[in-house]
N, CA, C and O atoms as CSV, one atom per row, in Angstrom:
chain,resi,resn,atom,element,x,y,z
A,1,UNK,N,N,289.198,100.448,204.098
A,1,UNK,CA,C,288.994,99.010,204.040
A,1,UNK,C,C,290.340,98.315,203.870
A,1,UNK,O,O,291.009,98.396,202.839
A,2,UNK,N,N,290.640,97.722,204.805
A,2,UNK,CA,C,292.223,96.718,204.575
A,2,UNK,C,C,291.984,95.471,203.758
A,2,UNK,O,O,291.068,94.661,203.904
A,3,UNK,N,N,292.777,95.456,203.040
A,3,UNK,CA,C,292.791,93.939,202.274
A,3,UNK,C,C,292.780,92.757,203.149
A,3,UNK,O,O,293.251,92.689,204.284
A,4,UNK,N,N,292.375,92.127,202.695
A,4,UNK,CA,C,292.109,90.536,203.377
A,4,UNK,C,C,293.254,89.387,202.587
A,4,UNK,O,O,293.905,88.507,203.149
A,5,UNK,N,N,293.239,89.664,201.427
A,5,UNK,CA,C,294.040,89.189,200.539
A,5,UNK,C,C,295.274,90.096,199.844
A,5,UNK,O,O,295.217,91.192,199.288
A,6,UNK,N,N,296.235,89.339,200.059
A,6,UNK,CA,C,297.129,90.602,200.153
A,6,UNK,C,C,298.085,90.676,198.291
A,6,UNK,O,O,298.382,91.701,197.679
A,7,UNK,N,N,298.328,89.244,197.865
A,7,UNK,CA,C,298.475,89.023,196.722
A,7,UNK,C,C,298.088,87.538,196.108
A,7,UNK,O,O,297.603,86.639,196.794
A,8,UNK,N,N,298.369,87.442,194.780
A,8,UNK,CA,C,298.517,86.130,194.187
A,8,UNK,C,C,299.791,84.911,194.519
A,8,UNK,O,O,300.905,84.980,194.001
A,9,UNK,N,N,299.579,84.363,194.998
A,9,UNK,CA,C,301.234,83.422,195.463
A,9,UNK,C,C,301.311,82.533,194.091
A,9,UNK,O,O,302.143,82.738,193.208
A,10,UNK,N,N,300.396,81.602,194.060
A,10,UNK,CA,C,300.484,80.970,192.861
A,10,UNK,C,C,299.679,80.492,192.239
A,10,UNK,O,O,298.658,80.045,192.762
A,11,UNK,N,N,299.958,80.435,190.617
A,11,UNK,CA,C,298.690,80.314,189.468
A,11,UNK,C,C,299.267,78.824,189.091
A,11,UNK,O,O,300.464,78.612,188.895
A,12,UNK,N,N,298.287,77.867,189.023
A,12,UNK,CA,C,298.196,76.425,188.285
A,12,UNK,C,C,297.811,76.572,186.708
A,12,UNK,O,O,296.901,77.250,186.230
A,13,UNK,N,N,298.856,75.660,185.960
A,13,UNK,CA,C,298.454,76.018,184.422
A,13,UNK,C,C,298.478,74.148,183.846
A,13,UNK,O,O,299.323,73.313,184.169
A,14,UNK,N,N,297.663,74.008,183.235
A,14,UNK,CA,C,297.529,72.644,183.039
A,14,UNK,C,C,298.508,72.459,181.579
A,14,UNK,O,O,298.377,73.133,180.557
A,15,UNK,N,N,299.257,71.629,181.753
A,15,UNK,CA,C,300.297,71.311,180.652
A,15,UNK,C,C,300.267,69.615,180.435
A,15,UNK,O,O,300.088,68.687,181.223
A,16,UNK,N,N,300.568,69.689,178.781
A,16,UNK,CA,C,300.714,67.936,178.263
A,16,UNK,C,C,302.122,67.035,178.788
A,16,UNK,O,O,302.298,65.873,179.154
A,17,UNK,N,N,302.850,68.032,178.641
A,17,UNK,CA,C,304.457,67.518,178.709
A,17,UNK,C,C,305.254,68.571,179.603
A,17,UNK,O,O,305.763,69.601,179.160
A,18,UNK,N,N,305.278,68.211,180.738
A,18,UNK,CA,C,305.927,69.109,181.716
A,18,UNK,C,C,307.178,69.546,181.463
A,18,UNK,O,O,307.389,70.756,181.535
A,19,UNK,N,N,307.982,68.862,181.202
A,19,UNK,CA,C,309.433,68.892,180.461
A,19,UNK,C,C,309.376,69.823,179.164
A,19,UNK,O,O,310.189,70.738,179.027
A,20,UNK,N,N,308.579,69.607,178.402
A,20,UNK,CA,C,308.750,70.451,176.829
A,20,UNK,C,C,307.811,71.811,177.943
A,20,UNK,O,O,308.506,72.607,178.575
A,21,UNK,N,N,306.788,71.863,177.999
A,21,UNK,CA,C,306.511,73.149,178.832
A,21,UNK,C,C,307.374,73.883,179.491
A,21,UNK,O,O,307.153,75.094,179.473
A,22,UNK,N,N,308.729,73.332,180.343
A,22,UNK,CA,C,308.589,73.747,181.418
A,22,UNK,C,C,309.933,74.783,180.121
A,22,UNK,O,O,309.759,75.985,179.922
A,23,UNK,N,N,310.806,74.210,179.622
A,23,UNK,CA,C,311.633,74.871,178.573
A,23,UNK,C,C,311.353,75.805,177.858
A,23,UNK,O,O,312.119,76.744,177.642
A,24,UNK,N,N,309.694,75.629,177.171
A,24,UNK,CA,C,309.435,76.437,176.727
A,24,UNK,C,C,309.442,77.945,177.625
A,24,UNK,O,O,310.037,78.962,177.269
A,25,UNK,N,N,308.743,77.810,178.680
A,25,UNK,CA,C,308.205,79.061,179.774
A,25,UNK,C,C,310.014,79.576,179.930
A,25,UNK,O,O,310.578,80.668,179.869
A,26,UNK,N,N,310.394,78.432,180.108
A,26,UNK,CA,C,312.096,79.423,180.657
A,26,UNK,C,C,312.593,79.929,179.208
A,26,UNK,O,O,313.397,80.839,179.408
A,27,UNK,N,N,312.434,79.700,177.850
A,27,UNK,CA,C,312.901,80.401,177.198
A,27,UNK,C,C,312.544,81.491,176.658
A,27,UNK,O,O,313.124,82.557,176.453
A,28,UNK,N,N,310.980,80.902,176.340
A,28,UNK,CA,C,310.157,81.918,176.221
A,28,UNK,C,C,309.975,82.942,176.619
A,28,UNK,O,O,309.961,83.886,175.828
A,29,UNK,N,N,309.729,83.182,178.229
A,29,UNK,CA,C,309.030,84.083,179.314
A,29,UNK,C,C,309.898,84.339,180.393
A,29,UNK,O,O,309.715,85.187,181.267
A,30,UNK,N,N,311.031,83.421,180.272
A,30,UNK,CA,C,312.182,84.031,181.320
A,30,UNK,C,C,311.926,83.116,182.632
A,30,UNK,O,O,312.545,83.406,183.655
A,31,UNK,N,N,311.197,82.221,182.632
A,31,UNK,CA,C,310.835,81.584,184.330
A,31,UNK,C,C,312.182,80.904,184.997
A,31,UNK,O,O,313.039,80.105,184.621
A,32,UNK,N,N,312.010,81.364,185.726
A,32,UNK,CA,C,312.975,80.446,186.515
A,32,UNK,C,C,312.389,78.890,187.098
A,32,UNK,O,O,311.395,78.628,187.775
A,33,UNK,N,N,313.335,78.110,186.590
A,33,UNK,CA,C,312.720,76.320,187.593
A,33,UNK,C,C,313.142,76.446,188.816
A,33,UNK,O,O,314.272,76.848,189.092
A,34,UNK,N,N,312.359,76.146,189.574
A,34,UNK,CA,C,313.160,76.060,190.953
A,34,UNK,C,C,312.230,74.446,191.846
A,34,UNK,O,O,312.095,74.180,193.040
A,35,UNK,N,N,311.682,73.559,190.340
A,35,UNK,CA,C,311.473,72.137,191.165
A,35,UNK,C,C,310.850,71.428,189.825
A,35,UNK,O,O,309.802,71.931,189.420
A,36,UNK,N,N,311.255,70.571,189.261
A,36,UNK,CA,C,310.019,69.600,188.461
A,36,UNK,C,C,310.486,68.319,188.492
A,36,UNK,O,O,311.680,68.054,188.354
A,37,UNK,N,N,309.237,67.133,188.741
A,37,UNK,CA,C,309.307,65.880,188.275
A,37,UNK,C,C,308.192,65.312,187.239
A,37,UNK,O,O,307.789,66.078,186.364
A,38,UNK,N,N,307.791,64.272,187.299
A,38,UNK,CA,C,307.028,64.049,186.090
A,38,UNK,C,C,305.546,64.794,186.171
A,38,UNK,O,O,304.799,65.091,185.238
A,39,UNK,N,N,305.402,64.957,187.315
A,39,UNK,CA,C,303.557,65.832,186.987
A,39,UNK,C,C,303.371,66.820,187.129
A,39,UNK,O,O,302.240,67.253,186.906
A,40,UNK,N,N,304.797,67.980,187.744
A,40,UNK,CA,C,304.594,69.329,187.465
A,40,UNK,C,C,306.140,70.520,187.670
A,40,UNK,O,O,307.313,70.149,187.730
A,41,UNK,N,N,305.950,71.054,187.695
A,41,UNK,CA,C,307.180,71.711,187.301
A,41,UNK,C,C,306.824,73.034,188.201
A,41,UNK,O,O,305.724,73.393,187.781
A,42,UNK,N,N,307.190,73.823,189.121
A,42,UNK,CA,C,307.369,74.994,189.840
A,42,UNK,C,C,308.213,75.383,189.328
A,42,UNK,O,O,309.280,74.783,189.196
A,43,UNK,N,N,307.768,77.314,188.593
A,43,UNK,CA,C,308.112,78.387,188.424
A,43,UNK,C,C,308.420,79.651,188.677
A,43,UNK,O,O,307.492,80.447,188.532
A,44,UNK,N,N,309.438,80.072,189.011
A,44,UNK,CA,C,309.002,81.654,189.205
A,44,UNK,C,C,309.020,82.712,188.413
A,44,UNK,O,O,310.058,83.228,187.998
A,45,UNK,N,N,307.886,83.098,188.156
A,45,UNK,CA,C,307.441,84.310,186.916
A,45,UNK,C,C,307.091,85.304,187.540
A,45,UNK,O,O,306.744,85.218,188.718
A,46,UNK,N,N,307.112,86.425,186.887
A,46,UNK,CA,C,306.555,87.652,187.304
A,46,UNK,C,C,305.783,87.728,188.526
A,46,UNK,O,O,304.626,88.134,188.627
A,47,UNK,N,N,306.749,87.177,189.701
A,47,UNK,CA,C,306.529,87.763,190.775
A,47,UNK,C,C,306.053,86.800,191.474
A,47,UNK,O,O,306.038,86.963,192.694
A,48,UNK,N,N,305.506,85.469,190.877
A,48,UNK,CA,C,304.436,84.626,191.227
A,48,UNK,C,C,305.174,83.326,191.231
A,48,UNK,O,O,306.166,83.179,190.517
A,49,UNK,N,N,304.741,82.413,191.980
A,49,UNK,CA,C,304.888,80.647,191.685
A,49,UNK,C,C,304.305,80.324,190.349
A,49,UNK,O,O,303.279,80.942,190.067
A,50,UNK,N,N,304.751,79.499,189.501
A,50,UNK,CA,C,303.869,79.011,188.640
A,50,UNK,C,C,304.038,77.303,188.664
A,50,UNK,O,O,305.188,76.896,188.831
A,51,UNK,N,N,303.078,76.404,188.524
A,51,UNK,CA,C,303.147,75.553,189.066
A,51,UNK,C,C,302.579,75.052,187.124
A,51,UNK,O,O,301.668,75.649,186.551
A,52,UNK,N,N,303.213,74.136,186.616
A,52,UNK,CA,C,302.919,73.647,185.372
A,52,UNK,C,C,302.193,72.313,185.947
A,52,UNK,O,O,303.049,71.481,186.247
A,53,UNK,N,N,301.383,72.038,186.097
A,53,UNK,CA,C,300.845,70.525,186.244
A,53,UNK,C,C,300.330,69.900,184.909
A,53,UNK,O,O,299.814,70.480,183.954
A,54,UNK,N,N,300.658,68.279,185.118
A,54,UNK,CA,C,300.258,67.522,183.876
A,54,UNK,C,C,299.213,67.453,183.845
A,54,UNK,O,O,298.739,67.318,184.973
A,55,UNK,N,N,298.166,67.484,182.699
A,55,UNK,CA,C,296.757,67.143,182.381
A,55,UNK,C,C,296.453,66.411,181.223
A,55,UNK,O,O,297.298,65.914,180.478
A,56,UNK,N,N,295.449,66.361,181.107
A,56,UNK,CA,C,294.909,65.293,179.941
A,56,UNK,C,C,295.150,66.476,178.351
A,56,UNK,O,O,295.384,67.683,178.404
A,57,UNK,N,N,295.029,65.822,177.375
A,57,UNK,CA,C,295.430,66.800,176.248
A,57,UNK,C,C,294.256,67.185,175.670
A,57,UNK,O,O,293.377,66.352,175.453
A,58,UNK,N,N,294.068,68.853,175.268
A,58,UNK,CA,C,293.101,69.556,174.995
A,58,UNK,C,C,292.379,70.498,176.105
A,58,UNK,O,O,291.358,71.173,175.978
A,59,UNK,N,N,293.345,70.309,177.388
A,59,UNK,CA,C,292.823,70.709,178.576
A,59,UNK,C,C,293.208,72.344,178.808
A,59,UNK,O,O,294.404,72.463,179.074
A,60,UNK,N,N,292.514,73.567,178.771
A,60,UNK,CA,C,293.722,74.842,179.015
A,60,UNK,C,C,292.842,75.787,180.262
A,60,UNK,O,O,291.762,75.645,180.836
A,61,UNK,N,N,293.742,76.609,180.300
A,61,UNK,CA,C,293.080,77.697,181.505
A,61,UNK,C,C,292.027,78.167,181.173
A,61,UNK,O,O,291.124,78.405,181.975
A,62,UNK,N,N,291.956,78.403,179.814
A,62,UNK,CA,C,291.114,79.037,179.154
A,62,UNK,C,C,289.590,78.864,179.224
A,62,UNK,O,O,289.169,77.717,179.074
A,63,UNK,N,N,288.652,79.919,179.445
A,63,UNK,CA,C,287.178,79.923,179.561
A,63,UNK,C,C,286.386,81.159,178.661
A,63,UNK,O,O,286.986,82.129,178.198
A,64,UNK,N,N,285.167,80.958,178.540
A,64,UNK,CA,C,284.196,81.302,177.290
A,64,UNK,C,C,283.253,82.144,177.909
A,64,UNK,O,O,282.422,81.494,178.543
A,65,UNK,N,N,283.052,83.666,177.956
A,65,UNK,CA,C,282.211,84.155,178.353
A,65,UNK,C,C,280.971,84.076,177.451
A,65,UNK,O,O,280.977,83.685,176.284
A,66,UNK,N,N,279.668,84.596,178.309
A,66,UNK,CA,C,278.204,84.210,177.367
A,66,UNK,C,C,278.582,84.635,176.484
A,66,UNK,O,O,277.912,83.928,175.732
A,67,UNK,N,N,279.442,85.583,175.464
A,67,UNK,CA,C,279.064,85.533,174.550
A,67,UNK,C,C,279.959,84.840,173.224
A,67,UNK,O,O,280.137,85.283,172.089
A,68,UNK,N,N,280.267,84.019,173.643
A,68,UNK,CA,C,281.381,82.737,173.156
A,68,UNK,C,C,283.047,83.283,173.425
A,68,UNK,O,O,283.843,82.436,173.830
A,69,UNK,N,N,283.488,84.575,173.209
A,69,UNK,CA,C,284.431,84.697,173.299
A,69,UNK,C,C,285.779,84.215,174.565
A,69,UNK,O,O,285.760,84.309,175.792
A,70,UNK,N,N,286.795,83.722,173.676
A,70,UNK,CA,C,287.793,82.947,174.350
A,70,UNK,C,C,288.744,83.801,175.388
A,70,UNK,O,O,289.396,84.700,174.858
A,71,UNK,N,N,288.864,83.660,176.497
A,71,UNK,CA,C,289.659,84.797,177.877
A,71,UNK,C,C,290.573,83.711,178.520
A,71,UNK,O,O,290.370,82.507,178.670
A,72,UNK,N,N,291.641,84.490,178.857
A,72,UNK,CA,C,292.564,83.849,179.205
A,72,UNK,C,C,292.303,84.017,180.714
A,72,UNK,O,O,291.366,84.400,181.414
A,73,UNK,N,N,294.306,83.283,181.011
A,73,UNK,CA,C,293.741,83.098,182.792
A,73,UNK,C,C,294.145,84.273,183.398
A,73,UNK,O,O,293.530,84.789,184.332
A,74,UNK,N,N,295.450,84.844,182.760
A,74,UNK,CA,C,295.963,85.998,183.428
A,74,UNK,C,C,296.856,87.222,182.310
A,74,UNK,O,O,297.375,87.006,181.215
A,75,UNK,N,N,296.780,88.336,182.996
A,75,UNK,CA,C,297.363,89.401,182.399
A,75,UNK,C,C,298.808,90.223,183.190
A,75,UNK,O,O,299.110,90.804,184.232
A,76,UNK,N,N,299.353,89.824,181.964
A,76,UNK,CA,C,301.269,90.108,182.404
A,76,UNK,C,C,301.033,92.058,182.475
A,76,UNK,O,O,300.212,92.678,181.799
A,77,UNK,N,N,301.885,92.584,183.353
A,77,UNK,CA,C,302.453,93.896,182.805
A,77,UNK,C,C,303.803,94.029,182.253
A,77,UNK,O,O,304.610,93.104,182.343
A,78,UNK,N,N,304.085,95.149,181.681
A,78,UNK,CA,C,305.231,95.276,181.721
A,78,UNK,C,C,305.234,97.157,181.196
A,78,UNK,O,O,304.334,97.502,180.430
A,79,UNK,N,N,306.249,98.208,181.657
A,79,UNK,CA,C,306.461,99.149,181.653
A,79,UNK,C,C,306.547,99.784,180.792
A,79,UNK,O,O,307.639,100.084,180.308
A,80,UNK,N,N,304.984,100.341,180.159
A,80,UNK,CA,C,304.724,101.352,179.307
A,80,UNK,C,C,305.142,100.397,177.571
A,80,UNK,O,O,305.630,99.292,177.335
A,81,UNK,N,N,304.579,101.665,176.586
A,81,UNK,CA,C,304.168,101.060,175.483
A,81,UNK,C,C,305.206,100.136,174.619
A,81,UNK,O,O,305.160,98.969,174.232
A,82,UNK,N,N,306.173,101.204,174.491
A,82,UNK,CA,C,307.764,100.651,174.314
A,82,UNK,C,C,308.027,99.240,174.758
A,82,UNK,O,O,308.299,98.444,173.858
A,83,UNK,N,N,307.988,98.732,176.170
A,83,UNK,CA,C,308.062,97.879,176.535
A,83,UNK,C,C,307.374,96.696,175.748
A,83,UNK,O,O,307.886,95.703,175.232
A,84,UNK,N,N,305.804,97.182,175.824
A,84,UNK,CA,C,304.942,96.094,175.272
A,84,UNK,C,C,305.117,95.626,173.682
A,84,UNK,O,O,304.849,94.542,173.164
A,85,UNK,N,N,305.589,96.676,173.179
A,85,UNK,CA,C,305.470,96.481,171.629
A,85,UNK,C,C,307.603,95.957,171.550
A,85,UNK,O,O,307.839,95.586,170.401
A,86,UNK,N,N,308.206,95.929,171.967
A,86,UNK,CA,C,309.677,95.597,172.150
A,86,UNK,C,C,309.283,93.733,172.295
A,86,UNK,O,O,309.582,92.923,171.417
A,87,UNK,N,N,308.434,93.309,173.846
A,87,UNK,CA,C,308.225,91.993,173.766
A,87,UNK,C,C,307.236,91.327,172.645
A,87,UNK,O,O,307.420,90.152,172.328
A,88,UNK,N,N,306.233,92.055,172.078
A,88,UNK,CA,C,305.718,91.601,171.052
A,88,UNK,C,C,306.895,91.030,169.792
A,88,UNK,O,O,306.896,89.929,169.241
A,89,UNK,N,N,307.804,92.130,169.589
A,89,UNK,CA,C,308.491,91.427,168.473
A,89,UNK,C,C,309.257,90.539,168.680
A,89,UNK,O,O,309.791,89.837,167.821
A,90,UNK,N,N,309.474,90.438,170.524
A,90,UNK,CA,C,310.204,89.508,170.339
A,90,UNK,C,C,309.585,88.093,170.109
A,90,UNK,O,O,310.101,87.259,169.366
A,91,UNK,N,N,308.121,87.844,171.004
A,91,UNK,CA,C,307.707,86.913,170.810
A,91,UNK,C,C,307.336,86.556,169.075
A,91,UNK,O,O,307.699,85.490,168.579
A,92,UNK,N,N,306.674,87.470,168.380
A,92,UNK,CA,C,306.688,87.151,166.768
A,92,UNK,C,C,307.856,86.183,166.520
A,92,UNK,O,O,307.729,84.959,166.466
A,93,UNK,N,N,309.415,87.101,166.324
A,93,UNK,CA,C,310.450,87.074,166.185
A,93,UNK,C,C,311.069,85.281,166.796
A,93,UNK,O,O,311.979,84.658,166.249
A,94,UNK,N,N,310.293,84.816,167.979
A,94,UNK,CA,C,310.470,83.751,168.462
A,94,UNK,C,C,309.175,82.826,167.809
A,94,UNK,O,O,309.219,81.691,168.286
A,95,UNK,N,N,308.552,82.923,167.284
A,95,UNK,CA,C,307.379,82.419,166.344
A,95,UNK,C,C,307.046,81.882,167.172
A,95,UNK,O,O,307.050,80.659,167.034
A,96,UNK,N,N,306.544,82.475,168.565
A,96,UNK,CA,C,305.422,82.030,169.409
A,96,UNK,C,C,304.095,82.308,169.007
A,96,UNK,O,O,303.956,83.431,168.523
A,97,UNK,N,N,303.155,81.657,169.064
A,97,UNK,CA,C,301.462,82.037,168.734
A,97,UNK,C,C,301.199,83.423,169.635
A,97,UNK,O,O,301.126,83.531,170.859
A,98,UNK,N,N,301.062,84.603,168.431
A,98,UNK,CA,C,300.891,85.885,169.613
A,98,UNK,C,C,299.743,87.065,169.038
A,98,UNK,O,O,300.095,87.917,168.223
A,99,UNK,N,N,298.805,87.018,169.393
A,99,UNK,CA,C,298.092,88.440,168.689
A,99,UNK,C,C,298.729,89.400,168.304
A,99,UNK,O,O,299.956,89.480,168.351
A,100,UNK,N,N,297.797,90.439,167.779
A,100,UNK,CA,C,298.152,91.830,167.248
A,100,UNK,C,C,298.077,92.515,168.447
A,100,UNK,O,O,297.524,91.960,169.396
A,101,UNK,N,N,298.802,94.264,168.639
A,101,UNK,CA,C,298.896,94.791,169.492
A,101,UNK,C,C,297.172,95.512,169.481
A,101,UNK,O,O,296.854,96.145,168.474
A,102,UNK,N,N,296.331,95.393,170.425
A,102,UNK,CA,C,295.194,95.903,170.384
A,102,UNK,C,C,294.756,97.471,171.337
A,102,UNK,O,O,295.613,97.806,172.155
A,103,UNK,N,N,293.727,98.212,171.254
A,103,UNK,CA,C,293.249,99.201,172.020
A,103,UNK,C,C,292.069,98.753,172.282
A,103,UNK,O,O,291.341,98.468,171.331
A,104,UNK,N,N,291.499,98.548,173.920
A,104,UNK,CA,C,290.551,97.872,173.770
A,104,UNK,C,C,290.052,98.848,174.284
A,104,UNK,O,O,289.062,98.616,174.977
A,105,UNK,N,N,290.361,99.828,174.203
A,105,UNK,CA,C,289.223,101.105,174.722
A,105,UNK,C,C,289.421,101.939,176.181
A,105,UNK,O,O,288.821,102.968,176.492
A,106,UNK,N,N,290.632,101.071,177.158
A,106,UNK,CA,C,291.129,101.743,178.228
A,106,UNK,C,C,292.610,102.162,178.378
A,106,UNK,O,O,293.320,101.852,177.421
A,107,UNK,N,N,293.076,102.670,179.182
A,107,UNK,CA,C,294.549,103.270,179.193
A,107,UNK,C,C,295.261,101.668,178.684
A,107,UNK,O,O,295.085,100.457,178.817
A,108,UNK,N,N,295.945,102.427,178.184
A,108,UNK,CA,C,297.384,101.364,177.347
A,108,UNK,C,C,297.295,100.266,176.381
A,108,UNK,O,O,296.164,100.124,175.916
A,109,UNK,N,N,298.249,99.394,175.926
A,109,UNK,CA,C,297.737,98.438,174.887
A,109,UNK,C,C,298.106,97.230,175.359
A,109,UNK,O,O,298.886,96.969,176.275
A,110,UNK,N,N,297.195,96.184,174.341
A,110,UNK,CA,C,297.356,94.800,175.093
A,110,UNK,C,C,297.853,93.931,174.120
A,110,UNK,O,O,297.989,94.523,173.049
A,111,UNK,N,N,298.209,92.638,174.074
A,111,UNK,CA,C,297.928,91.269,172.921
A,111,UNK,C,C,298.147,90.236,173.972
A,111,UNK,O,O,298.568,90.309,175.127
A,112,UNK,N,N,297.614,88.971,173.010
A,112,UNK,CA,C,297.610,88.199,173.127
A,112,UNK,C,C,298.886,86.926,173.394
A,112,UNK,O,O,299.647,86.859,172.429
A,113,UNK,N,N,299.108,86.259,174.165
A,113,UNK,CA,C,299.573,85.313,173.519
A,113,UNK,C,C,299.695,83.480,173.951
A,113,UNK,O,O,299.874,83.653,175.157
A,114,UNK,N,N,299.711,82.301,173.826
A,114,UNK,CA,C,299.649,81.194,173.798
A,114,UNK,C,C,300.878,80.241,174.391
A,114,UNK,O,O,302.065,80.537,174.254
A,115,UNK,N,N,300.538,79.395,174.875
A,115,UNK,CA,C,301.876,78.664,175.412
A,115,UNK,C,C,301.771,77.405,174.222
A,115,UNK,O,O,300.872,77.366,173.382
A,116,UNK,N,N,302.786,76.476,174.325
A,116,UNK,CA,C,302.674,74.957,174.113
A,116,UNK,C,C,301.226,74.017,173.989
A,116,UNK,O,O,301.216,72.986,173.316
A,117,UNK,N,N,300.275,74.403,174.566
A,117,UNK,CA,C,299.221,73.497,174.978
A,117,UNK,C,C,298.233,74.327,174.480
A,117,UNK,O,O,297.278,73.813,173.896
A,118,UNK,N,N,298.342,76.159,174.685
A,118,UNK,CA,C,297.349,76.512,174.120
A,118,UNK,C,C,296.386,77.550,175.436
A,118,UNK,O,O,295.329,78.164,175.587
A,119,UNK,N,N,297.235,77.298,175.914
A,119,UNK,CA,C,296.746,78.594,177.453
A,119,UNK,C,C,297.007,80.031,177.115
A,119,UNK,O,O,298.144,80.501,177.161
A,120,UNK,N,N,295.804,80.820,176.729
A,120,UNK,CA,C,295.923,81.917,176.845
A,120,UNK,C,C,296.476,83.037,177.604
A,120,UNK,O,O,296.175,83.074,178.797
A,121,UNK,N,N,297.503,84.296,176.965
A,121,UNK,CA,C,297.885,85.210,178.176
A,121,UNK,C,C,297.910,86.422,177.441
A,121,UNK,O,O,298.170,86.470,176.239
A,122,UNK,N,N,297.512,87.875,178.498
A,122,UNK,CA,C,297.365,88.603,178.178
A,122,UNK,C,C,298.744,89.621,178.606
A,122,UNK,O,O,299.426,89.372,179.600
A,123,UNK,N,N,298.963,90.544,177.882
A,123,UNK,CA,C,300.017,91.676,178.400
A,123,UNK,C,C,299.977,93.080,178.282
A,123,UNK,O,O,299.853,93.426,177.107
A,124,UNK,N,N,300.033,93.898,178.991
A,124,UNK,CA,C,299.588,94.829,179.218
A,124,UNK,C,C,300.442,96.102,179.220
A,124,UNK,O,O,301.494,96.101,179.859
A,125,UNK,N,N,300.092,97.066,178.617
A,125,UNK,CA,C,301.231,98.001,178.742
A,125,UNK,C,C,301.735,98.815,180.044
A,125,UNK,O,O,302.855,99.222,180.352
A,126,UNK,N,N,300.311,98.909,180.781
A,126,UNK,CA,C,300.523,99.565,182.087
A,126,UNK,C,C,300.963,98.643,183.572
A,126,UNK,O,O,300.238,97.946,184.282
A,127,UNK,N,N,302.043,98.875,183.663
A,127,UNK,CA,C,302.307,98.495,185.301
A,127,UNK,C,C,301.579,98.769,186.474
A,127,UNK,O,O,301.217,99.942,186.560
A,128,UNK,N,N,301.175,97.831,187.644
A,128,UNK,CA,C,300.420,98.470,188.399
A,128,UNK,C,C,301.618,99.305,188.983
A,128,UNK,O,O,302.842,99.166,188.977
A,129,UNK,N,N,300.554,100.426,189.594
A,129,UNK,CA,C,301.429,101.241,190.768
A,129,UNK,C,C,302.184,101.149,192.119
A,129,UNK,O,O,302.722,102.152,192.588
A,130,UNK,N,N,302.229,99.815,192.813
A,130,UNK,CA,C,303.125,99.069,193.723
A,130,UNK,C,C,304.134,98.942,193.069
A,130,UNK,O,O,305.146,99.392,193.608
A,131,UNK,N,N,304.304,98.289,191.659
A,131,UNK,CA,C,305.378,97.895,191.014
A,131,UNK,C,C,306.236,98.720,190.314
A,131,UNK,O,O,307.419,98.443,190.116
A,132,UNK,N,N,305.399,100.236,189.739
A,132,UNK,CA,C,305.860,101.092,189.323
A,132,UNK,C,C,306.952,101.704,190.226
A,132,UNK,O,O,308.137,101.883,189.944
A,133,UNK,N,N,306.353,101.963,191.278
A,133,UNK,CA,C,307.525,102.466,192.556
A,133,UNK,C,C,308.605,101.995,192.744
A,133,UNK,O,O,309.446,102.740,193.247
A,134,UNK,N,N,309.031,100.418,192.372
A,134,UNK,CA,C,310.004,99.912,192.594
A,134,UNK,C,C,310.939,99.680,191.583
A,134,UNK,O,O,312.046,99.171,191.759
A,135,UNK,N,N,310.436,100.095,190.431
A,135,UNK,CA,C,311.097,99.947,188.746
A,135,UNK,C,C,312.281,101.449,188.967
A,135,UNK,O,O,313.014,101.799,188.042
């Protein structure tokens, strides 16, 4: 079966203050700017466009499966456990809003963590295997 869809180009994240967002993501998370004016800000993150657009306040990616629990929009990798638990301290260490390192019951470990506004993200210890090849 050939893919039809070949990857993600770009994820929309609803932000209050495009400017304080867009600083945060580049210090935070490493993004590169490569465009913003007042209603959104283009990123490049892990591989992807990220497009910060302005929204109303209280607004996030974030959605509630039936059984109330809060899920984010997307899940970062990064290369094996070391890796994951190295950016955890850093984010602590940067007193970003960040979960505990968790086992949720499948290969590798995950946490949590929050932007400016309150958009959930997940990170992952395992790299996919396209990306592994090229590390």
């Amino acid at each position: 079966m050939s893919e039809k869809l070949i990857r993600v180009g770009t994820t929309y994240i609803p932000v209050t203050n495009v400017e304080l967002s867009t600083e945060w993501y580049v210090i935070n998370l490493g993004a590169e700017l490569s465009y913003m004016d007042d209603d959104k800000a283009i990123l490049n993150l892990a591989n992807q466009s990220i497009f910060l657009v302005k929204s109303n306040m209280g607004q996030t990616s974030n959605f509630y499966d039936v059984y109330g629990q809060e899920h984010f929009l997307m899940t970062f990798e990064v290369n094996g456990l070391s890796a994951l638990e190295s950016l955890h301290n850093e984010f602590v260490n940067k007193e970003m809003r960040v979960g505990e390192i968790e086992d949720r019951g499948h290969s590798g470990r995950n946490f949590v963590f929050f932007d400016l506004d309150g958009n959930k993200f997940d990170v992952w210890s395992e790299l996919s295997p396209s990306f592994k090849d090229k590390s």
